[in-house]
N, C-alpha and C positions, 0 to 999 in steps of 0.2 A: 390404435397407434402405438410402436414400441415406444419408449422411454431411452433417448439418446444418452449414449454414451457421456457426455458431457454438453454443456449449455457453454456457450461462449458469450460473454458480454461487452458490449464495447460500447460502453458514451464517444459521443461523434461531436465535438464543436466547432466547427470555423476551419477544417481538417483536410478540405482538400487536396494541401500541399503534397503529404505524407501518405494520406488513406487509404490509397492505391496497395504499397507496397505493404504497407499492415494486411490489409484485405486478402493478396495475394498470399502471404507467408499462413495464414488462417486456411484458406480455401483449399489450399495443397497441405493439407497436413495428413501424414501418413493415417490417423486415426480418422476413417472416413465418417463413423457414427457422432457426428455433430450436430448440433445446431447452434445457428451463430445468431444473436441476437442485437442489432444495430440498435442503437437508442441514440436519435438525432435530437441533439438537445438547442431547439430554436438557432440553427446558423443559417447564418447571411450568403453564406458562397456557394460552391457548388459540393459542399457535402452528399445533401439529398437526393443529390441527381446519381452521386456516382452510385451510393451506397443501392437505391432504385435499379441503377444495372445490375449489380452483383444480385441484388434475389431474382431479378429479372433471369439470368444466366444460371443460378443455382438455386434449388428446393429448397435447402438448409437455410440461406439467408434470411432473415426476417429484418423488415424494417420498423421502427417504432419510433413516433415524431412527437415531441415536448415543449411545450415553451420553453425557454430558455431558463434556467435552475440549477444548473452546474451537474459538475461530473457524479458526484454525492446522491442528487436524486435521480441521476440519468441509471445509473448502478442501483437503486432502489427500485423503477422501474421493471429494468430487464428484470430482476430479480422475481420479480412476481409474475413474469410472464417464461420462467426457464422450467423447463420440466426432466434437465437431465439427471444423472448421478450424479454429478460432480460437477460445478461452477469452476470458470476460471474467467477471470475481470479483468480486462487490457484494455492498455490507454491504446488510443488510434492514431498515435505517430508513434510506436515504435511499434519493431518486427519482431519473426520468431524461427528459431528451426522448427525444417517439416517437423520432426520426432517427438516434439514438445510434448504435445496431448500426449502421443501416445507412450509415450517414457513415464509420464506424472503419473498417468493413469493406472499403468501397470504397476509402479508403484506403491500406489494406494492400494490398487487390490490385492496385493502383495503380504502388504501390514495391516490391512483392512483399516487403515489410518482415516483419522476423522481432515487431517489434509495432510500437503505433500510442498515442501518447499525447493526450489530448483535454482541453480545456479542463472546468475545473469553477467552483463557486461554493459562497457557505455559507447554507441558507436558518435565519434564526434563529427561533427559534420563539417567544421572548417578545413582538418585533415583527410577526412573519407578514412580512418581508421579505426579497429575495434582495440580500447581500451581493459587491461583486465579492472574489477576490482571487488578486490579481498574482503571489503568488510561486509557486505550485503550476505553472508553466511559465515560468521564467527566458527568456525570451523573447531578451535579450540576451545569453547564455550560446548559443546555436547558432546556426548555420551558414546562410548565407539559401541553400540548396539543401537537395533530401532526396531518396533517403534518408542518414542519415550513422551516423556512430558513433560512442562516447564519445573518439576519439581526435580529432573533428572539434571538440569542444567546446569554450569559449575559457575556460572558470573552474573551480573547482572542481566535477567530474562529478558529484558526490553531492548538488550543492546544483539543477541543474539541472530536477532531476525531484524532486519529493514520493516516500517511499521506503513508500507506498501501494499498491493494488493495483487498486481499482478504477475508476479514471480512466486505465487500457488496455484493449488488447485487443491478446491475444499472440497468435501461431501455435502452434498446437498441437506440432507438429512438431518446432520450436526448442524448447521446453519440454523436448519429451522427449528431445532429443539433449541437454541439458543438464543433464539428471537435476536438474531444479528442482523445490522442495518448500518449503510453508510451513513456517516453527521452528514446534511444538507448545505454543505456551506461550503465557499468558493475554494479553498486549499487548504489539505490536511484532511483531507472527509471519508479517506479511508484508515487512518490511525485508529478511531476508535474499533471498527471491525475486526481489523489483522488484532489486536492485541488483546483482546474483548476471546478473540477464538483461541488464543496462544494460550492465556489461563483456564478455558474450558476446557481444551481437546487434552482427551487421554491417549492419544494416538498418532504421534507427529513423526512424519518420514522425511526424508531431505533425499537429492538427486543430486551428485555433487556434477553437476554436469554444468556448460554454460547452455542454456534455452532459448532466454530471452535476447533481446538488444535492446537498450534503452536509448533512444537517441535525444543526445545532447547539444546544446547552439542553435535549437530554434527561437526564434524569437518572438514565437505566437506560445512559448512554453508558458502554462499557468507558473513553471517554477521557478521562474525568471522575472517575473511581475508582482512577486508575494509584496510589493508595498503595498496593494492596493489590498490586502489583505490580513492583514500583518499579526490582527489579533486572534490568527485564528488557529493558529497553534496552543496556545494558549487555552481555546476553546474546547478543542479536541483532549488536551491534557486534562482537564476538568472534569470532563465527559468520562473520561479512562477513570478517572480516581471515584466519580458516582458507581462507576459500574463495580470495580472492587468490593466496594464498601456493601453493594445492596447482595452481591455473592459472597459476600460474607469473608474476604479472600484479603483483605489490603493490610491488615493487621499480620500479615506473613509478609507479602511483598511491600511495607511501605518503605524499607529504605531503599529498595532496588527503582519504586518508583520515584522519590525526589531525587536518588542520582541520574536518573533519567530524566526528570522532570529540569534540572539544570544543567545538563547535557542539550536537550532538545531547547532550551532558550539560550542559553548561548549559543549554538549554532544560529538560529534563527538570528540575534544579534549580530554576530560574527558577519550572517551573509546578504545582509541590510544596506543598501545604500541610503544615504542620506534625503531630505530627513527625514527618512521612519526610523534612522539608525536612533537617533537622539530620543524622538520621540520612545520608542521601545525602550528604550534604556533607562528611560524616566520613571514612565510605569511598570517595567521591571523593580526598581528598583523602591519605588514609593508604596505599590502593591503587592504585586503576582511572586515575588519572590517569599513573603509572606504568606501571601497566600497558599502556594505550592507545597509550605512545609521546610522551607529552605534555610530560612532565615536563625532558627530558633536549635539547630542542629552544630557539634561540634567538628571542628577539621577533622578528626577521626571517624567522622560517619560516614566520611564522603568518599569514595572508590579513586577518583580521577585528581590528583594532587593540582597539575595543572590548570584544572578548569576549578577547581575550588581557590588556585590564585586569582586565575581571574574574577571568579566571582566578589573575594574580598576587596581587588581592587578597586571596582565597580562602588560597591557600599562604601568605599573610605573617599571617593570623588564624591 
């Protein structure tokens, strides 16, 4: 059996709204050497059925069915069942251009890059319009050559790249020399991966192209519900700062991590409704802020002036 081109992975939950049109933008992708890897993670509606057609109708489909264990271990899964070059992991409500793979692809082979990061967009769905946005590739943050490495980067590493998954396309290979694995937990469970890879990979390419579509306004979106999960940012930053520490790596990156580390919880704060808002705020504020590294740091350590006012705010209520 050859060895495909790239592996495609897709955790599938509760998705039949959407999955069609994911499915479709995948199945026509100019890179015909694929295989697409379904990972039905315990849903209730007509997920199973449809995703059942598409291998039904195409070789390349594969379906693969889970209790239900979040998108974290659905992406752990496929992963152990992918035999291509190159991994690339999409949520199953948003789309892609046909040329995606094969732009990534070519790119990497290009830079023999350990992965490949590609432009995206937000399509929203109350307007039926594509939204641009700038920050998901810091553009001014790297290096006008490639391929390079978080060492080449001129600002905070973590703010560089979105700490997302699928707006790459990694090397299989680097993955598993790196023993990378999604956290198992309801939201945020690809942060420690993407960032875990960003300090390993000696070899990072960027496509300044837009690829993906992210669609935005659903309201079965895990990123719209983050009350019900609220600590798990938190989790995953945790996670990030063991992995440093045991690559021996954090004592280079640690202020780039707590300004990251208080960037990624005020956001989270910021985008809380009530009351996780309070609640988060409490324990931000009585722990994890401490904990983080945050607390014990002078206003001139911090990058972002405005979010280090907020943060004193915070501590002075």
């Amino acid at each position: 059996m050859n060895t495909p081109k790239v592996s495609v992975i897709i955790p599938c939950y509760n998705a039949q709204k959407y999955l069609r049109q994911c499915m479709d933008s995948i199945v026509s992708q100019t890179l015909r050497d694929i295989e697409i890897i379904c990972v039905d993670d315990g849903s209730s509606d007509g997920t199973l059925a449809i995703l059942d057609a598409y291998a039904q109708a195409d070789a390349r489909v594969r379906v693969i069915s889970q209790a239900n264990a979040g998108a974290g271990a659905a992406r752990n899964n496929g992963l152990c069942h992918a035999a291509g070059e190159y991994l690339s992991f999409l949520d199953a409500d948003d789309f892609f251009e046909p040329d995606m793979l094969e732009k990534a692809a070519a790119a990497a082979d290009q830079y023999q890059a350990d992965y490949v990061v590609y432009d995206s967009d937000q399509y929203h769905m109350d307007t039926q319009s594509f939204v641009e946005v700038p920050w998901v590739i810091r553009t001014m943050d790297l290096p006008p050559y490639m391929p390079f490495s978080y060492r080449q980067l001129t600002d905070n590493v973590f703010l560089s790249f979105v700490g997302w998954a699928w707006d790459k396309l990694y090397r299989r290979s680097f993955v598993q020399a790196n023993g990378l694995y999604f956290q198992e937990q309801r939201t945020t469970n690809d942060m420690l991966f993407v960032f875990s890879a960003l300090v390993a990979a000696k070899r990072i390419a960027v496509v300044k192209e837009v690829l993906a579509h992210q669609r935005r306004g659903s309201r079965e979106s895990l990123s719209v519900t983050r009350e019900k999960s609220w600590h798990c940012f938190y989790d995953a930053l945790t996670a990030l700062r063991q992995r440093l520490v045991e690559k021996d790596i954090y004592w280079e990156l640690e202020q780039d991590y707590i300004n990251y580390a208080l960037h990624f919880s005020l956001w989270h704060l910021n985008s809380l409704a009530e009351p996780t808002h309070t609640l988060l705020e409490k324990k931000l504020c009585e722990e994890w802020f401490a904990d983080l590294g945050i607390t014990d740091k002078p206003e001139s350590y911090f990058y972002n002036s405005e979010e280090y006012a907020q943060y004193k705010k915070l501590r002075k209520g």
